[in-house]
C-alpha positions as CSV (number, residue, x, y, z in Angstrom):
1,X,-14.4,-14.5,-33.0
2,X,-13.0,-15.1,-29.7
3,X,-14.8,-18.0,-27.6
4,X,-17.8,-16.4,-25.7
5,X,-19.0,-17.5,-22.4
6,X,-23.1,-19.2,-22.4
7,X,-24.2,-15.1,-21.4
8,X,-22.2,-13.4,-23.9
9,X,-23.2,-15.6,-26.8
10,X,-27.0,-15.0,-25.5
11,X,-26.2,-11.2,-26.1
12,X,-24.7,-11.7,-29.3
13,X,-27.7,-13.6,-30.6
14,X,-29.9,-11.1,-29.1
15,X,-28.4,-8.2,-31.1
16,X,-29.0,-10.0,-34.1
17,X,-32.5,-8.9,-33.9
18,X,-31.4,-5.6,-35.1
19,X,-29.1,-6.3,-37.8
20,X,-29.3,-6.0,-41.6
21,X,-27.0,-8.6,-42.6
22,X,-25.5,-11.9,-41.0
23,X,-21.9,-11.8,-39.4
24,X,-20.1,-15.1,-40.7
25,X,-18.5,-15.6,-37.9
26,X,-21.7,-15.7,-35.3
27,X,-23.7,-17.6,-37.9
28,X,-20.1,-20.1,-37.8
29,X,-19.7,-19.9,-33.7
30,X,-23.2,-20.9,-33.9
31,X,-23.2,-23.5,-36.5
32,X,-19.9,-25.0,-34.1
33,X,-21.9,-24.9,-30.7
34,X,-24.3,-26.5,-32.8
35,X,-22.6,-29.0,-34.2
36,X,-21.0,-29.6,-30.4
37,X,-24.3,-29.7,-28.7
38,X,-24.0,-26.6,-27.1
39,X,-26.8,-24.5,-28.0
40,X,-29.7,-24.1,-24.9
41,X,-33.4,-23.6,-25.8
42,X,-33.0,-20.1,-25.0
43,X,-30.3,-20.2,-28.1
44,X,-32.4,-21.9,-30.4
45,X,-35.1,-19.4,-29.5
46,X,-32.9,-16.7,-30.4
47,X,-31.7,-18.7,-33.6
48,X,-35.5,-19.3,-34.9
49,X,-36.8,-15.8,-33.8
50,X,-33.8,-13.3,-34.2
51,X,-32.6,-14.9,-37.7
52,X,-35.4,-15.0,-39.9
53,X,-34.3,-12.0,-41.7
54,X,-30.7,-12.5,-42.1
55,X,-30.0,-14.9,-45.1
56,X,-26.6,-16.4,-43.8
57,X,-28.7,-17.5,-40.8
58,X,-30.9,-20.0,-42.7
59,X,-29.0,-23.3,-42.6
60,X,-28.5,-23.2,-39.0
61,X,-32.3,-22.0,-38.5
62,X,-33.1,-25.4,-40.6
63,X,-30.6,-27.7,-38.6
64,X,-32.2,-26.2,-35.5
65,X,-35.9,-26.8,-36.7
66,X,-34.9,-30.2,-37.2
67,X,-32.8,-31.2,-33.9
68,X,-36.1,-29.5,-32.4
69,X,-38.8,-31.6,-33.9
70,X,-36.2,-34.6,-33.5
71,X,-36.2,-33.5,-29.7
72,X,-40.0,-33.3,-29.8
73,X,-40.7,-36.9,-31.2
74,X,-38.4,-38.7,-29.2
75,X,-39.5,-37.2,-25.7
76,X,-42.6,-36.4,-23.4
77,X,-40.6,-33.7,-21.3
78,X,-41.2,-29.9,-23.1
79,X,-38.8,-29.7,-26.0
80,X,-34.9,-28.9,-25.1
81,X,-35.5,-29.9,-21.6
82,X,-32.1,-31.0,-21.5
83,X,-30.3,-28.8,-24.3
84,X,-29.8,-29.1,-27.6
85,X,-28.5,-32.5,-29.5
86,X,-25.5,-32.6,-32.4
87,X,-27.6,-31.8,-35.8
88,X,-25.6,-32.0,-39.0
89,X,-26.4,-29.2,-41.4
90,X,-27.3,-29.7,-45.1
């Protein structure tokens, strides 16, 4: 996949809404921005709420549950105020 700008990875995510099975390299560019810290609360929202359906998509959707109730605990800002922290998927 070749390295998306913050806009065209939000289109990407939001055409996963309409697909019928994962693409392994998405769920992997967005297990690495992930991983890097790159992923904005509009991307987690897209992870949580566009992936449910799509099986590949459910350890990133659990690493992204976590970083955001991690995110949650440790500050009194809304959650992903600043972005999103490194999470290490299981």
């Amino acid at each position: 996949m070749a390295v998306l700008d913050a806009d065209e990875w939000d289109e990407k995510l939001k055409q996963l809404a309409g697909r019928t099975e994962a693409d392994p390299a998405v769920v992997r560019e967005g297990v690495r921005r992930l991983n890097a810290g790159l992923l904005t609360t509009r991307d987690m929202r897209l992870v949580l709420l566009s992936t449910g359906h799509l099986t590949g998509w459910q350890p990133p959707r659990r690493a992204v549950t976590r970083t955001v109730i991690h995110q949650a605990s440790r500050s009194t800002s809304p959650v992903g105020a600043s972005g999103i922290t490194r999470a290490a998927i299981r």
